[in-house]
N, C-alpha and C positions, 0 to 999 in steps of 0.2 A: 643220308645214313643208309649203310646196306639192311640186306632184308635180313641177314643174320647179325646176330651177336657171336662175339668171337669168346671161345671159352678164355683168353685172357682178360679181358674185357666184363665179360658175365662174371654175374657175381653167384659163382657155382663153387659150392664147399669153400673150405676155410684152410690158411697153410696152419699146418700143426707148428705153437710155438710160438704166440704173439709179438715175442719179444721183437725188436728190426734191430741190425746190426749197423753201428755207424764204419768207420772206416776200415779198410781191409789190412792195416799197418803199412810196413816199409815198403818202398818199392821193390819188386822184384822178391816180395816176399810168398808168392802163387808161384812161384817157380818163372817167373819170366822176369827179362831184362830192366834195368833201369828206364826209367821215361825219357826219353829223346828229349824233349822242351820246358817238360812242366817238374817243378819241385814235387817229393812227395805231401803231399796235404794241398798243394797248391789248387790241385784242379787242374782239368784243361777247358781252356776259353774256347768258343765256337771259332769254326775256319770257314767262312765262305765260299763255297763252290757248286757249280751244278748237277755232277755227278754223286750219284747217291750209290753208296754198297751196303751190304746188311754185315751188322758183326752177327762172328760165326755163336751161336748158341751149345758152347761146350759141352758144359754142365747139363744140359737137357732142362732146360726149366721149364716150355713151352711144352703143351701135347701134339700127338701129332695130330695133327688136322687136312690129313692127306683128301684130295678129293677122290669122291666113292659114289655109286648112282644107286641111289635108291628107289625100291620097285614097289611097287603093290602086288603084294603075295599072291592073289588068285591072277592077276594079269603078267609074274613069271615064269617063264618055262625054258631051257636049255637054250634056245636058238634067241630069245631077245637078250638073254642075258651076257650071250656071248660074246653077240653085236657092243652092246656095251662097253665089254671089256677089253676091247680092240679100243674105244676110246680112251682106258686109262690105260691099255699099254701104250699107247702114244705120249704120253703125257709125261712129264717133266716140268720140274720147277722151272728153271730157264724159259723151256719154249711157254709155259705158262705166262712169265712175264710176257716174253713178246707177242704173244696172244694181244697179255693187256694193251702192252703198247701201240698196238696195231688199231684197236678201237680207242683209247683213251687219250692218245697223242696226235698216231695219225689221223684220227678220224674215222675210220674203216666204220663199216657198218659190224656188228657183229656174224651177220650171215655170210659178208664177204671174205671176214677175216676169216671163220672159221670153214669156209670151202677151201679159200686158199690153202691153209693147213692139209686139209683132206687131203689134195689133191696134192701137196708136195709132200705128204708123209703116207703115200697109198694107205690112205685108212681105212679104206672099204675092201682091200687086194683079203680075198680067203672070205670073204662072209658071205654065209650060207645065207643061201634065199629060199624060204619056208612060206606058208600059207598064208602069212601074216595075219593083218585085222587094223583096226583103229588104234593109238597109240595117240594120249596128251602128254607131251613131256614140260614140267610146270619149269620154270627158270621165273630166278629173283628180279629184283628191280635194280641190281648193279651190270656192268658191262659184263663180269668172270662168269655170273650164271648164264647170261643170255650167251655167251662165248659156249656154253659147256653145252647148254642147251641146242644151239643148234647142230653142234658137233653130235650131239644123241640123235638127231636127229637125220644125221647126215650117213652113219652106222644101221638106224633102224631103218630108214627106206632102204640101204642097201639088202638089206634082210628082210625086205620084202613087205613093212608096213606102212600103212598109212596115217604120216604122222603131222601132230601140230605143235607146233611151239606156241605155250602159255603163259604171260605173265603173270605172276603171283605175288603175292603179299607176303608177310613175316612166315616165320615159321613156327607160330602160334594157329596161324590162319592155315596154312595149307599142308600143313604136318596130318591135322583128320581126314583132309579133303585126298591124302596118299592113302588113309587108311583106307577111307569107304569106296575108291577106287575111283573118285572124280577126277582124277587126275592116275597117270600109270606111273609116270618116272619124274625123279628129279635129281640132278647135280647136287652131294652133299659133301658135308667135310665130318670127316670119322669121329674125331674126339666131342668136336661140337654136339653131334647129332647123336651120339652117346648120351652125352651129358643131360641132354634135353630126353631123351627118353626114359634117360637113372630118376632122373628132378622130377617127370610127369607121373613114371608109376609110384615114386617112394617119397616123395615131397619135397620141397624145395631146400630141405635140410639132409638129402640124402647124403652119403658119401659119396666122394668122387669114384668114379670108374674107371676113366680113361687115363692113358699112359704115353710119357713118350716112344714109348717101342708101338712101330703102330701093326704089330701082329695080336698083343696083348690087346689093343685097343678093338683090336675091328672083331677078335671073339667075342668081347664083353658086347660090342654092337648087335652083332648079329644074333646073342641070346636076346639084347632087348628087344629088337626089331622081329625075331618071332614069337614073342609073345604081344606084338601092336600089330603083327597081320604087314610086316614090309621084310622084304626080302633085298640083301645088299648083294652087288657085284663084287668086283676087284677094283682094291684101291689103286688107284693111279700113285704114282713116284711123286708126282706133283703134289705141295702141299700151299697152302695158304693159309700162313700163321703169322700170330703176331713176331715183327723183328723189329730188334733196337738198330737203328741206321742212323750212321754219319755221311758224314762228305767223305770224299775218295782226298781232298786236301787235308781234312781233318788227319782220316788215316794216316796217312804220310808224314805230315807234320808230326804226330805221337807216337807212332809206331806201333797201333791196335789193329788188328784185326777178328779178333774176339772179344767178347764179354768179358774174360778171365785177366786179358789185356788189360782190358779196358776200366777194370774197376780197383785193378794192381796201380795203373799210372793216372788216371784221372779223379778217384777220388778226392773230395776237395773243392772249395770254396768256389772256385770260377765254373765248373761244369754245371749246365742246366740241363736236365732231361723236359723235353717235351710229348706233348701228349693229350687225351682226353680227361677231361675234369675229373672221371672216376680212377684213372691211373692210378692216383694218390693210396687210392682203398682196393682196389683188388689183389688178389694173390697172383695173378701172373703178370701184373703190370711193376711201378716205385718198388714196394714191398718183398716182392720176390726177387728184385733186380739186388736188395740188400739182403735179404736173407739166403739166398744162393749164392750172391756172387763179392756178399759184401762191400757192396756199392756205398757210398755218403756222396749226396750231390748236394750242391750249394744253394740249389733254386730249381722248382719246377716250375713250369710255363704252361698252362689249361689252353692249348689250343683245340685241338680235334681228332677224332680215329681213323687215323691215318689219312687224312684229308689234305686238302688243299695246305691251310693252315702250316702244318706238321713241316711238310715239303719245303714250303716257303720259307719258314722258320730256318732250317738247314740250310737251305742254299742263301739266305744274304745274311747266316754269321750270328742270325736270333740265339740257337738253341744250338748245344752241343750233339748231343743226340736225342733222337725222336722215332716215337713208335708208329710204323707204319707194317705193312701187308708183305710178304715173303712174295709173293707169286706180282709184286705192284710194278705196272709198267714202266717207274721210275727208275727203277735197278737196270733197265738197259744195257749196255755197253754201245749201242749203235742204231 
């Protein structure tokens, strides 16, 4: 399990509207084309293959959860924060996957993988080197944080500190340990870490905050985070959010590459969405998939969050689509 919960995932605010919507009617009634294979109401049955793509998320139903480096307010000042944010102008969803794929697939260590980046993406070329000091930058217990982390890492020594990379716990655990400055920096994700700050100061029945525009997101952030004593960078391009993934054979055989596609031609008896057990009941997982995009699937499958499971399920023909990770070294191309 990662160290975070993903605001699709979390069970943060409620969609306005209880009601679920079953099927989206005719085909080609979203404005897009009749279905290539599948009757309308039929469904489309899973297609086995190894190559995984994300349908596009049209409609915006996901927040953004772009990555964003989170500071401890008395430990920022102009020249770390800068450093920084040379790592999220680096950053892109794409190169993000191949990050992952580089430690997840290949094996790479994450310290290798993310030198290698460095050094083929001048990421240190322009950083000012200032007086520095001590710097702990905390990173999760998945591969993306410790990826991000030593890339923070690789930015702040350029800039002249001396720094450690820490692993850390959930972000129940090391969310105070930012505040009281046991820690200085950490790789976050905007809407998430929003969310978690809306739900800490105003209860866990707050209203939502975060948005998918993630300009709107990262203001409502940054008010919460100065009033918890953390100060945010720039968000990086790169985002890592929930996405519904098929097979690249799937695709093709349907003719989906969107959500909007995808629930015009496959709603219906034969499609399985898969997923984690709570999928069923959160708002940006099943529920939202039907009330945004008017989805009916014929069967859910509780495998796992974006895990092994999920993957598996896709590629030998389990599940029709499944919810895994935007930035997941699965999306590959190479």
């Amino acid at each position: 399990m990662r160290a975070r919960t993903r605001l699709a995932i979390g069970a943060i605010g409620a969609v306005a509207g209880a009601a679920l919507l079953t099927g989206c009617g005719d085909a080609g009634s979203s404005g897009t084309d009749a279905p290539k294979t599948s009757a309308s109401g039929a469904g489309c049955a899973p297609v086995a293959g190894q190559q995984l793509i994300a349908l596009q998320d049209d409609k915006k139903l996901q927040n953004s959860d772009n990555v964003i480096p989170a500071v401890n307010s008395k430990a920022a000042n102009p020249q770390l924060i800068a450093a920084l944010d040379k790592v999220s102008a680096a950053l892109d969803t794409p190169k993000l996957i191949q990050l992952n794929k580089a430690v997840n697939e290949d094996r790479k260590t994450a310290k290798v993988a993310a030198e290698e980046f460095a050094s083929a993406n001048n990421l240190t070329a322009g950083i000012a080197k200032g007086s520095g000091g001590d710097i702990t930058v905390g990173a999760g217990n998945f591969a993306e944080s410790q990826i991000l982390g030593e890339l923070y890492r690789i930015a702040l020594t350029a800039a002249g500190y001396q720094v450690k990379v820490q692993q850390i716990g959930n972000r129940e655990l090391y969310e105070p340990a930012l505040e009281k400055g046991e820690i200085q920096v950490v790789p976050e994700y905007a809407a998430t870490m929003a969310e978690f700050l809306n739900t800490k100061a105003n209860g866990k029945d707050a209203q939502p905050v975060s948005s998918p525009d993630i300009n709107t997101t990262v203001t409502v952030l940054k008010a919460e985070g100065d009033k918890a004593g953390i100060t945010f960078g720039a968000p990086a391009a790169a985002q890592d959010q929930n996405a519904f993934a098929v097979t690249q054979a799937f695709a093709d055989k349907y003719g989906v590459r969107t959500l909007s596609e995808f629930a015009a031609k496959c709603s219906g008896s034969a499609t399985v969405l898969g997923g984690p057990p709570e999928c069923e009941q959160r708002p940006f997982c099943k529920p939202g998939l039907e009330k945004t995009y008017g989805l009916s699937v014929g069967r859910f499958s509780s495998l796992d969050q974006g895990g092994p499971l999920t993957k598996s399920g896709l590629r030998d023909g389990s599940i029709s689509v499944g919810l895994i990770f935007s930035s997941d070294g699965a999306f590959a191309t190479s």
